[in-house]
C-alpha positions in Angstrom: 0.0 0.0 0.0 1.3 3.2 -1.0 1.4 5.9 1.6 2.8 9.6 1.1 3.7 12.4 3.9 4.4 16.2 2.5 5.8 19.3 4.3 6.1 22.7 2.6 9.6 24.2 2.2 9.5 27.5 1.0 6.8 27.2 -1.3 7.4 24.2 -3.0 6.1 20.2 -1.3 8.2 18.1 0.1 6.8 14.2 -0.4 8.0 11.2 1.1 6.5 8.3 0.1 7.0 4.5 0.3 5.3 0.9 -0.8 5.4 1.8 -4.4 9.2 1.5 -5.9 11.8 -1.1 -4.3 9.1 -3.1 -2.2 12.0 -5.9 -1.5 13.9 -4.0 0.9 14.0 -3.2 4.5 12.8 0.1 3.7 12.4 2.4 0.9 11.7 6.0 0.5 10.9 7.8 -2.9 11.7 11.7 -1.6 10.9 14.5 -4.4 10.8 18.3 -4.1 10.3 20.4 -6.9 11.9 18.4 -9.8 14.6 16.7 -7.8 13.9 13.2 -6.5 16.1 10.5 -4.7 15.1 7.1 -4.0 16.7 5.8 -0.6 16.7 2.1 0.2 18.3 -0.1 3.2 18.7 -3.8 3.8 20.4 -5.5 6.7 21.7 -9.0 6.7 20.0 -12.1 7.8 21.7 -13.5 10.5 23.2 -10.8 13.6 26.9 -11.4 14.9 27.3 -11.4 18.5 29.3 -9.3 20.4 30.8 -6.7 17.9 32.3 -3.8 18.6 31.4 -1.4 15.6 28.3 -0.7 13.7 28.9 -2.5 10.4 27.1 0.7 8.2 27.9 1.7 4.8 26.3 4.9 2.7 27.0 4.7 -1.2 25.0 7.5 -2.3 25.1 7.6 -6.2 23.7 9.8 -8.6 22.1 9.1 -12.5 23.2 11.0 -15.5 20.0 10.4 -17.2 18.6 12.8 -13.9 19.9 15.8 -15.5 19.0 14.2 -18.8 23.2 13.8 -19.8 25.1 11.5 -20.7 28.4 10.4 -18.7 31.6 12.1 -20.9 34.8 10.7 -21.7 34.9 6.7 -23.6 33.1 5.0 -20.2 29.5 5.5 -20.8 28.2 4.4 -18.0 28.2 5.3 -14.4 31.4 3.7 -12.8 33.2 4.1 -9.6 32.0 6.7 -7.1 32.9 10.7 -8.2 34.7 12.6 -4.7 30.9 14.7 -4.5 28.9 11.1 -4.2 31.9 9.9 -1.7 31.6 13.6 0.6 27.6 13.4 0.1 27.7 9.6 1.1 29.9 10.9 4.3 26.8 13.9 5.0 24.0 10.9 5.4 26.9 8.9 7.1 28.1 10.9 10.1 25.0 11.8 11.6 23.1 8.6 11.2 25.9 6.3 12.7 25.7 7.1 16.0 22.1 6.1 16.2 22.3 2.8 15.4 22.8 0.1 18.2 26.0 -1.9 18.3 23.8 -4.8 19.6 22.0 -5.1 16.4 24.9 -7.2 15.1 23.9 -7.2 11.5 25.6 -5.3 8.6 23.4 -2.0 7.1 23.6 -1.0 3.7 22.0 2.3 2.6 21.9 3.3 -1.1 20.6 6.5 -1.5 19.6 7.2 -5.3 19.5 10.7 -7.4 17.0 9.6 -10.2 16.0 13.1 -11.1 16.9 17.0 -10.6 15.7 20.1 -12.1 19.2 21.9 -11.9 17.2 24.5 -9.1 16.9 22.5 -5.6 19.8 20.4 -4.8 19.0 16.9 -4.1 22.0 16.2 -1.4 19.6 17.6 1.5 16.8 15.1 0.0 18.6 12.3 0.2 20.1 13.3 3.8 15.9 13.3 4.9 14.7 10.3 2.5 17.8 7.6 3.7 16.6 8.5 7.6 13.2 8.2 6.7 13.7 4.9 5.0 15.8 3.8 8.0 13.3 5.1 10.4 10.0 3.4 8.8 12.4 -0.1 7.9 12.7 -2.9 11.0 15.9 -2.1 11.6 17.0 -0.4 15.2 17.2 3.1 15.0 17.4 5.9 18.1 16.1 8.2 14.7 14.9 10.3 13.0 17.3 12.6 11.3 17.0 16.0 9.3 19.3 17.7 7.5 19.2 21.3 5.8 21.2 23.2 4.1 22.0 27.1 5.1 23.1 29.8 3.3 23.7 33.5 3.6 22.6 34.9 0.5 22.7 39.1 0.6 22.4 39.0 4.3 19.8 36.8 4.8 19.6 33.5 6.1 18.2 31.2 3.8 17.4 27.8 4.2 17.4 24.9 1.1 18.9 27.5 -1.2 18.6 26.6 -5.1 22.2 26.4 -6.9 22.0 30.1 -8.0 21.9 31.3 -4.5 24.4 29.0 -3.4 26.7 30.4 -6.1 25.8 33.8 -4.2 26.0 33.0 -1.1 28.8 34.5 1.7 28.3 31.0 3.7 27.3 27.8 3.0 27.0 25.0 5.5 24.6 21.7 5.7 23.5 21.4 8.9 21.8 17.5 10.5 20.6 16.0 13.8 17.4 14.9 15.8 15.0 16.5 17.7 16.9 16.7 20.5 20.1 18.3 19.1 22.7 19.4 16.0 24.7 16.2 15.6 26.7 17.4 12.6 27.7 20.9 10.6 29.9 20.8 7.6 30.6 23.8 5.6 32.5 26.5 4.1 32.0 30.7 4.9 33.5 34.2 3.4 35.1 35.4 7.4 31.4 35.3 9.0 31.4 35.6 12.3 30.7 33.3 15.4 27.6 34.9 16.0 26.5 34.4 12.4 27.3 30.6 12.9 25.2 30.0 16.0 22.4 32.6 14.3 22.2 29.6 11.6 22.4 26.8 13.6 19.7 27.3 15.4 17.9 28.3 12.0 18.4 25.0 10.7 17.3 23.1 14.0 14.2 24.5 14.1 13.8 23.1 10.5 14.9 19.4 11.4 12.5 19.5 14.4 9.9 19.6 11.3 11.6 17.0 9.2 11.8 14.8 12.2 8.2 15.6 13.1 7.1 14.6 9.1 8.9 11.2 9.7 7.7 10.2 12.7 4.4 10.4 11.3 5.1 9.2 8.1 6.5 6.0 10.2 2.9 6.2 11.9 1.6 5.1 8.5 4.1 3.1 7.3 6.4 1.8 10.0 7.1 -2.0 10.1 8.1 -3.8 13.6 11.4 -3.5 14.6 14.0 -6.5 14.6 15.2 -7.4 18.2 18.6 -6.4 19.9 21.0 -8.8 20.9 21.0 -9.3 24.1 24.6 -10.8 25.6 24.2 -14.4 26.7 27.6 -14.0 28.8 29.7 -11.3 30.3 32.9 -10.7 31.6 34.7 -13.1 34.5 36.6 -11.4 37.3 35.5 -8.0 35.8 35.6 -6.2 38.9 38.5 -7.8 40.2 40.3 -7.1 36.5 39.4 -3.2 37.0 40.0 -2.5 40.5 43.5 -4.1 39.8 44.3 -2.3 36.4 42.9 1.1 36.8 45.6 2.7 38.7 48.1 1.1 37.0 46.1 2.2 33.6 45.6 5.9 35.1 49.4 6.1 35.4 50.1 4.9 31.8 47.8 7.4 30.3 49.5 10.1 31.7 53.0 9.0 30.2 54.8 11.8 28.2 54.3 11.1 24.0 51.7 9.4 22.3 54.0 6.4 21.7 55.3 6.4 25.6 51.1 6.0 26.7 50.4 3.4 24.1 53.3 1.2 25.1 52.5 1.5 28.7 48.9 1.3 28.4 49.5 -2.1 26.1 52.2 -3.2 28.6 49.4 -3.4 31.5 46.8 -5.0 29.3 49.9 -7.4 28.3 50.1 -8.2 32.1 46.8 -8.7 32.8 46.0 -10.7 29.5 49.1 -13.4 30.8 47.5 -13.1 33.7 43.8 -14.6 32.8 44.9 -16.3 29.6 43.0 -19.3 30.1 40.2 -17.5 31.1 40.4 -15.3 27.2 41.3 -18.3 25.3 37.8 -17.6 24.6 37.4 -15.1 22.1 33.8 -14.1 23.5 35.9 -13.1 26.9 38.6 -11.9 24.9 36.4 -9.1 23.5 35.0 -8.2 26.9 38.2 -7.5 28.2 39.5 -5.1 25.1 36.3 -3.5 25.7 36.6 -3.7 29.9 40.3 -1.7 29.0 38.4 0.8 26.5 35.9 1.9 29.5 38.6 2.3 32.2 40.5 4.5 29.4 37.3 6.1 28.4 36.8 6.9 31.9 40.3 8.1 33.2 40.5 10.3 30.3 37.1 12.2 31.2 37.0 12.2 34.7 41.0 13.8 34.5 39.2 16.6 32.7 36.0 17.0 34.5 37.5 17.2 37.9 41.4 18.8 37.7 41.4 20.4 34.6 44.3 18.3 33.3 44.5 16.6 29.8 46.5 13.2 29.1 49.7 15.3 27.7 49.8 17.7 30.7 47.8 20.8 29.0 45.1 22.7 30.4 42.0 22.9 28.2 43.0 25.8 26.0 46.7 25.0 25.8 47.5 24.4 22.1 50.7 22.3 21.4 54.0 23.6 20.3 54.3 24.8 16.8 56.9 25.5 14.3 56.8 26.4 11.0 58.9 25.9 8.0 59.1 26.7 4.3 61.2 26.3 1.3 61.8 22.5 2.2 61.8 21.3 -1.3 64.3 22.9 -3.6 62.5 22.5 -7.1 58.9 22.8 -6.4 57.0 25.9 -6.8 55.8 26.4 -2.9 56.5 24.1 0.0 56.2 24.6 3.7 56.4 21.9 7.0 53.8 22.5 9.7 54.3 20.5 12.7 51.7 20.9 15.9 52.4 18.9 18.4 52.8 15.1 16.9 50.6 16.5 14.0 52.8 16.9 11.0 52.1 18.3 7.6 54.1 18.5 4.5 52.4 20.9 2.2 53.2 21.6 -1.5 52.2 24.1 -4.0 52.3 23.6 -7.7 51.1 26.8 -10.2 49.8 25.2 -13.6 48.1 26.6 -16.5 44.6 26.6 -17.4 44.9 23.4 -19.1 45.4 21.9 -15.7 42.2 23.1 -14.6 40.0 20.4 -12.5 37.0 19.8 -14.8 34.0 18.4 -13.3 30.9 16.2 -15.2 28.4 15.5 -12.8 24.7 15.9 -13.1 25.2 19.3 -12.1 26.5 20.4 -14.8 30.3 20.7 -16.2 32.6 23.0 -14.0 36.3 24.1 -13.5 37.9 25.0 -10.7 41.5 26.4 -10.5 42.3 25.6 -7.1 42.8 22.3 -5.6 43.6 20.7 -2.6 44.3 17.0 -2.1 45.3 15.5 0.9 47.2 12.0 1.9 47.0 10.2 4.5 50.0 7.4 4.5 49.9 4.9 7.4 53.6 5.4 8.2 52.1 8.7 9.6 50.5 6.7 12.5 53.7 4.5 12.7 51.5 1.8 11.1 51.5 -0.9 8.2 48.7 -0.6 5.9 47.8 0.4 2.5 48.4 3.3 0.2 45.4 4.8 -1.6 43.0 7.3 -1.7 39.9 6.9 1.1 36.4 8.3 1.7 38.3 9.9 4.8 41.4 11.2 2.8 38.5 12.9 0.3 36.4 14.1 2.7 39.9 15.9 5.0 40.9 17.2 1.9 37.5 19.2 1.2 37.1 20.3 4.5 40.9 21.9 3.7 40.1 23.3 0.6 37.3 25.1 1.2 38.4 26.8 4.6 41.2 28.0 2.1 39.2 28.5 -1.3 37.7 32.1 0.1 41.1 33.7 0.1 42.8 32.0 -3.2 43.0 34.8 -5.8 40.5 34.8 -8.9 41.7 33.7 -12.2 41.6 37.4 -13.2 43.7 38.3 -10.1 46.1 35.7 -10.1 46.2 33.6 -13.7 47.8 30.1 -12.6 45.5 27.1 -11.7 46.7 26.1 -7.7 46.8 22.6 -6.7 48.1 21.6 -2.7 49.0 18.4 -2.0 49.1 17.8 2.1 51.0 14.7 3.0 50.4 14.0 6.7 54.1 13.0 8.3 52.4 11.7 11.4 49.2 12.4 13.0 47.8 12.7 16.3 45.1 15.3 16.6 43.6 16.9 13.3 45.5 16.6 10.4 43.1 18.3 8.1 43.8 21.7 10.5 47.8 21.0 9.9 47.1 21.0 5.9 44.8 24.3 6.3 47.9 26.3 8.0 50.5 24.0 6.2 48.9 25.0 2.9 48.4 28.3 3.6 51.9 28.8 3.8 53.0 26.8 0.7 50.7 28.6 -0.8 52.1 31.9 0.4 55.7 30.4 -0.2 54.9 29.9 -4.1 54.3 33.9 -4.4 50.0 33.5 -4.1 48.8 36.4 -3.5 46.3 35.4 -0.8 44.0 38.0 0.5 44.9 37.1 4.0 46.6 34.0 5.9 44.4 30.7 7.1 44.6 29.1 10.2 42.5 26.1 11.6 42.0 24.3 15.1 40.2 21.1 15.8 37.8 21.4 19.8 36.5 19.0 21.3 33.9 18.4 24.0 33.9 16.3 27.3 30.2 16.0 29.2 28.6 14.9 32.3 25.3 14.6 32.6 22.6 15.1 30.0 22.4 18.7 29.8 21.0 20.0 32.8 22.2 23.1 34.2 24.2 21.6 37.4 26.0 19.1 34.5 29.6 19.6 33.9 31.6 20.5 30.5 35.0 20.9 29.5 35.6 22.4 25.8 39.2 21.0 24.7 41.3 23.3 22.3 43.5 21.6 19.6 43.0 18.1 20.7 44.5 14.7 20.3 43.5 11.8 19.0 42.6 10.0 22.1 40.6 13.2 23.3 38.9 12.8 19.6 37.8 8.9 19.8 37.1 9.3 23.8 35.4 12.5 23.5 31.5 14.2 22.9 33.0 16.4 20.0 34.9 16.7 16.9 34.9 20.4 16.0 36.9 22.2 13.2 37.4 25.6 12.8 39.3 27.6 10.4 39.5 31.4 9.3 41.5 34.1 9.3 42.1 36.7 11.9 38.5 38.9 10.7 36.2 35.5 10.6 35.3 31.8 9.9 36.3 30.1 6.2 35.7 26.3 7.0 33.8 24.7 9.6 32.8 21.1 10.8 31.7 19.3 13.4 30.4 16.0 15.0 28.7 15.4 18.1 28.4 12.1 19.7 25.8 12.9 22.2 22.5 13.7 21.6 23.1 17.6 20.9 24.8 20.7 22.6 23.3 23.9 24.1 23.5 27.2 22.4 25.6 28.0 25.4 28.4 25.3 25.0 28.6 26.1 21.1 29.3 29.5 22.0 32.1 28.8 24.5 33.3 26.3 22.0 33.5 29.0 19.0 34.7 31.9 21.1 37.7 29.3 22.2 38.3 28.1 19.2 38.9 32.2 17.8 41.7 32.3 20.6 43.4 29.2 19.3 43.2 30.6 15.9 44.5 33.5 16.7 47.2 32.3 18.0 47.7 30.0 15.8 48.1 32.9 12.8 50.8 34.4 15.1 52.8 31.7 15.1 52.4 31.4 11.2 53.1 34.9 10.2 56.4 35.1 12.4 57.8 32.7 9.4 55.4 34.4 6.4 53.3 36.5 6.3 52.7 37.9 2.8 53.0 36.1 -0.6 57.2 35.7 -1.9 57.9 38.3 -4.2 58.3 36.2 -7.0 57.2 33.0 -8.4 59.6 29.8 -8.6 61.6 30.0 -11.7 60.1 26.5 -12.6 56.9 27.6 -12.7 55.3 28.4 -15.9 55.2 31.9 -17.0 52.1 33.2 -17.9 51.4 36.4 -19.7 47.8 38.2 -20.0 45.8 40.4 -22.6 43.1 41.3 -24.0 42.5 42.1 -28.0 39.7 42.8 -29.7 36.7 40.4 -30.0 36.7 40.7 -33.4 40.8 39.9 -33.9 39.8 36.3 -32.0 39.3 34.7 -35.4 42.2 36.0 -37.1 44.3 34.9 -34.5 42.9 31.2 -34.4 42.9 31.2 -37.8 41.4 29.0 -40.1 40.9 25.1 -38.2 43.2 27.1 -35.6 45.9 27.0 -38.1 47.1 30.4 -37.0 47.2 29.6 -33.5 48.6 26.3 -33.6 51.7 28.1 -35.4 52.3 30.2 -33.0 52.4 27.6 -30.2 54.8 25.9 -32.3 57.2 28.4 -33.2 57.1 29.4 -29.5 56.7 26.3 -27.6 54.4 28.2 -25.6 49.9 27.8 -25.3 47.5 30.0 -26.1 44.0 30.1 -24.3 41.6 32.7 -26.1 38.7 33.6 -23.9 35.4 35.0 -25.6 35.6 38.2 -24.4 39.0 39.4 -26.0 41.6 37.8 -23.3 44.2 36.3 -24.3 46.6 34.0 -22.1 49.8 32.3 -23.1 52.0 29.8 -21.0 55.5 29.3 -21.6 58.1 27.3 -19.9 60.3 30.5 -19.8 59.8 34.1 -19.8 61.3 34.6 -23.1 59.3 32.2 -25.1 56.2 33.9 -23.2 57.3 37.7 -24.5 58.3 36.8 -28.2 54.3 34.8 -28.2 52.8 37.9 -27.1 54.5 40.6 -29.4 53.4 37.7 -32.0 49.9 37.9 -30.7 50.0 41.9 -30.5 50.9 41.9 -34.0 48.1 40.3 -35.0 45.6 41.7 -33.2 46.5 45.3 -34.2 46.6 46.6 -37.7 49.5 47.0 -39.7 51.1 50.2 -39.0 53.0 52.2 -41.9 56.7 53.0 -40.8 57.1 49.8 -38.4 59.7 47.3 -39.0 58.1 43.7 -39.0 60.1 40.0 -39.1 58.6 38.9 -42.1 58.5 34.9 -43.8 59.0 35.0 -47.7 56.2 33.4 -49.1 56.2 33.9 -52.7 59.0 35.3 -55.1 57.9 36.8 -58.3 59.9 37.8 -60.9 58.7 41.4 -59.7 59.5 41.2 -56.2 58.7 39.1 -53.1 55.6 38.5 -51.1 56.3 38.7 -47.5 53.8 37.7 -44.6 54.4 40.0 -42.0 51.4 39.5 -39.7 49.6 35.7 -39.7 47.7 36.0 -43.1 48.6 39.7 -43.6 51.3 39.7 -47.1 52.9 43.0 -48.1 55.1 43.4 -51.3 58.4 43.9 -51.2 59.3 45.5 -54.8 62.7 43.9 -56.1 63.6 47.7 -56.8 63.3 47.6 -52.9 65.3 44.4 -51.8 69.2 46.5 -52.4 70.9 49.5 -52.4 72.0 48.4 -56.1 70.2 47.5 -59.4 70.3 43.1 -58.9 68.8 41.1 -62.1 66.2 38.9 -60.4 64.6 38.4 -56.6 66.4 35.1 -56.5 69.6 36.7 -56.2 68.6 38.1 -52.7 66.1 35.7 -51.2 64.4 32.5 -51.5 61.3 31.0 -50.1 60.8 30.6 -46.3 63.8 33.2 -45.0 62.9 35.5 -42.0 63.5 38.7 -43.1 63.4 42.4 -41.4 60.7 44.7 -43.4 59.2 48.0 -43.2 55.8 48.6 -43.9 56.3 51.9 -46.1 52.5 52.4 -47.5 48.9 51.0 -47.4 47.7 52.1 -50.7 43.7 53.0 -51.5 43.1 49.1 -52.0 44.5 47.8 -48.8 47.7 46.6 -50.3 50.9 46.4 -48.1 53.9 47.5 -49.3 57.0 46.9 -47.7 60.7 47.6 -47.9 63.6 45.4 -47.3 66.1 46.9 -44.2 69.1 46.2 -45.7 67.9 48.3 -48.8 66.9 51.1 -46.4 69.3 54.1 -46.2 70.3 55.5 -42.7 67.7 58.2 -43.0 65.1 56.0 -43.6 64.6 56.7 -47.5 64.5 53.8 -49.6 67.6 52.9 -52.1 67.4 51.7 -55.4 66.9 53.2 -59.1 63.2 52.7 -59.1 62.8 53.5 -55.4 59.3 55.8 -55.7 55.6 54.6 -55.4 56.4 50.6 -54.2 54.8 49.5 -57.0 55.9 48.0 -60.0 54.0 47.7 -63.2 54.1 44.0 -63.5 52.7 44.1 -59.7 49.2 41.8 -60.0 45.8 42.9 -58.5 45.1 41.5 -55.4 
């Protein structure tokens, strides 16, 4: 039976509905709004595993082609392997929905959120966000649900929720917002130096807005809501638990206060060691085995907190706004065009910056529609930087870091017009412990800086994080934590990133493990986080400050101008034979842009300037009394034509090519010579003619018995 629930959203309907399309699965939820609509599905396996640690969840959003009515580009036609926006769209739905699921459950979850139409107005992200909890929600699967998600904008001062593309385009901040009635549960976005008070001012905006989408699924599960599946409950539990803790626990609460992050893993796995040898019988079953990794978790869990909570004092020593020691490098790499080494604590990043042309340009074919972008970011992740084995490759966490990076730095990279290259930064992480994706914000910043970008100001970023007691009431304790590690990150309430510059936030995410935070903690937690910045900048612009001077010498030069519109063709040419000439003789490229610009690469600065007088001289017309370097094309017995301009042939007469009477062209020139001429006269028809420089005399006059009107009488009509 098919059954439909709609909530208005600025003027248009929002319908979910379900028991028409995919009537196989655990749940299924066809979402439209205006003429976007995503079809969310999710199925769980048969048979529960006992006694796992995790919840075994995984998102693959996907979006058609045919939804935008396109066809995939390049030789594949066919959707293939996930495109970076699916993976960071897959992460939105991800993040906020995993901590609602229960452990106990024991079976793997598999949503597939589905893009099967859009209208190129009203983003479909945020539908599928609303139409994968709502499947979840109405499905028999265990869920502490539902979830809403919205997307905010500041669009010529205004808050504006759901925005359509054009007002994103327009917009000064952008962030997606998600959680449950109760709370925000995750933020992720990008801003032009708003302010905190902006932030909070849109938070709570687009909570009052997932109140209603959680109020529209609850009902729609009213109508359509199957029974849920039953929890695990454990058939066993731990032997000598409490005899196992009261033991361990001081000898784990020393351990965890050790000096490095190395020095407290070794002595926190040195007392598990003891007290596995200890009661190795007893975990020679694997059921008891898990208990007791999970018994050590909890004691760590709680040592960690309670350290906070009661004496202010954080595993490494620090207070909770200390921020680690930093130092900053640049120029570490001799032949690339920018690099810099930021190191925070044991959070290391190696950032470098490479200037390429607009051929290197990051094109985009997505249902969207095609895009460029001239500034990248990618970031890398190795496992050495952890001081673990594993493999190399590119992640869903390495492409989600790496957005997050870019755009807290995209709103002070230099337009096109500003600054011509195309700007990729690559961020290797050297080791990690606290937020990398921070390290590559300042690390690229300066590499950036260090490669002679001409930023409009410097970008720094700080990870928080959050330790509770209680459940919000107002004799409950919190701690915010500046720059944290990555034991106060897995242990804690809160992930929360921050970047900007010293005037206001670029780049902002964040992850709450609890039901949701107070207006007042988020607050505290951004008005901490502008401190750390702060001083974070300070540090940075003691080493730089301002963009180098100059680029790197193996960078490609690139030279700008414009022409006029209607000179475009002649300098393409015919089949861009013109063009293609040029690029040749010069070893340079030329990108012609419709209105009139014209750029050229080259690999040196000389090959750049000798393109662009090239280009000048084609775009402007010939001018009687300048000297040209001219290609003999044709030699009559009259004279010799001479192409001084890309499809633009003067005459040189042969009474014109010496100082003395000589019996035929030949004896001077042949075909294809580069030869200096002077354009001496534009006659009533247009015709060019031109004078050889070695027949010239010092004052300019022409030599030669029949020097005089440039033309001869056996001259053809042209």
């Amino acid at each position: 039976m098919v059954q439909k629930v709609t909530l208005q959203i600025a003027g248009k309907d929002l319908i979910l509905e379900t028991g028409r399309i995919a009537k196989q699965t655990s749940g299924s939820v066809f979402a439209q709004y205006g003429g976007s609509a995503v079809l969310a599905t999710v199925c769980s396996s048969s048979e529960p595993v006992e006694g796992l640690d995790y919840v075994p969840l995984t998102v693959d959003y996907n979006e058609k082609y045919y939804a935008a009515g396109k066809i995939p580009g390049g030789f594949i036609k066919r959707e293939s392997r996930p495109k970076d926006k699916e993976i960071l769209v897959s992460r939105l739905i991800d993040r906020p929905m995993r901590p609602l699921f229960e452990k106990s459950f024991g079976r793997e979850i598999q949503l597939i959120p589905t893009t099967l139409s859009t209208d190129q107005v009203n983003p479909p992200d945020m539908l599928a966000i609303i139409a994968a909890s709502a499947a979840v929600h109405i499905s028999d699967i265990p869920f502490n649900g539902p979830v809403g998600g919205v997307r905010v904008c500041q669009v010529n001062g205004e808050l504006v929720l759901n925005p359509t593309y054009e007002q994103i385009e327009k917009s000064t901040m952008e962030i997606v917002v998600a959680g449950t009635k109760d709370g925000i549960t995750m933020v992720e976005g990008g801003a032009k130096e708003v302010s905190e008070d902006l932030m909070i001012e849109a938070l709570e905006k687009a909570h009052r807005m997932i109140i209603e989408l959680c109020t529209l699924q609850e009902k729609f599960r009213e109508l359509a809501g199957k029974s849920k599946l039953p929890l695990l409950v454990p058939s066993y539990s731990l032997e000598n638990k409490d005899v196992i803790r009261s033991a361990a626990y001081p000898k784990l609460e020393k351990a965890c206060f050790l000096g490095s992050k190395h020095e407290r893993h070794d002595g926190i796995k040195a007392v598990k060691t003891e007290f596995a040898e200890q009661y190795a019988a007893q975990l020679e079953d694997e059921k008891q085995k898990k208990l007791f990794n999970a018994l050590f978790e909890d004691m760590q869990y709680d040592i960690l907190r309670s350290s906070i909570l009661d004496k202010g004092k954080r595993v490494d020593g620090r207070g909770t706004e200390d921020i680690r020691n930093i130092t900053c490098e640049v120029d570490i790499l001799a032949r690339t065009h920018g690099s810099a080494l930021f190191t925070r604590g044991e959070t290391q990043a190696l950032c470098v910056t490479t200037l390429g042309t607009v051929f290197d340009e990051q094109v985009y074919d997505d249902i969207e529609g095609d895009k460029r972008e001239h500034f990248m970011l990618h970031y890398n992740f190795p496992p050495y930087s952890v001081g673990e084995v594993g493999r190399m490759g590119t992640g869903r966490r390495e492409i989600g870091h790496g957005n997050l990076a870019r755009r807290s730095l995209e709103p002070m990279v230099p337009s096109k017009d500003e600054f011509p290259y195309t700007v990729r930064v690559v961020s290797e992480i050297m080791e990690s412990n606290g937020s990398s994706s921070m390290a590559s914000v300042c690390g690229g910043t300066l590499a950036m800086l260090h490669a002679g970008v001409p930023m409009k100001k410097p970008v720094a970023g700080i990870a928080m994080g959050l330790i509770t007691e209680g459940a919000g009431g107002p004799g409950d304790r919190y701690a915010v934590l500046s720059d944290i590690l990555g034991d106060e990150d897995h242990l804690g309430d809160m992930d929360f990133k921050v970047a900007g510059t010293q005037d206001g936030i670029t780049g902002f995410q964040m992850d709450i493990k609890i039901a949701g935070v107070s207006p007042e903690i988020m607050r505290k937690a951004l008005d901490q986080a502008k401190r750390g910045r702060l001083h974070i900048l300070s540090v940075m612009n003691q080493t730089l400050s301002r963009p180098a001077d100059h680029i790197s010498e193996y960078a490609p030069k690139i030279l700008t101008m414009r022409i006029d519109i209607d000179k475009i063709g002649a300098l393409i040419g015919p089949g861009g034979k013109n063009i293609k000439a040029l690029c040749e003789q010069y070893s340079v490229k030329i990108n012609t842009e419709d209105d009139g610009t014209v750029t050229i690469f080259g690999k040196n600065t000389k090959d750049a300037e000798e393109a662009k007088i090239a280009v000048m001289g084609i775009a402007s017309d010939p001018e009687v009394g300048r000297v040209y370097n001219g290609t003999v094309k044709r030699i009559m017995d009259f004279g010799a034509f001479v192409e001084i301009l890309p499809g633009k042939e003067g005459l040189v007469h042969i009474s014109k090519l010496s100082r003395q009477r000589i019996a035929q062209v030949t004896d001077v020139l042949k075909e294809g010579q580069e030869i200096p001429v002077k354009l001496t006269e534009i006659d009533k028809m247009g015709r060019l003619n031109l004078s050889y420089i070695d027949a010239i005399d010092p004052d300019g006059a022409p030599s030669g018995a029949d020097a005089g009107n440039g033309h001869g009488k056996d001259r053809p009509r042209r």
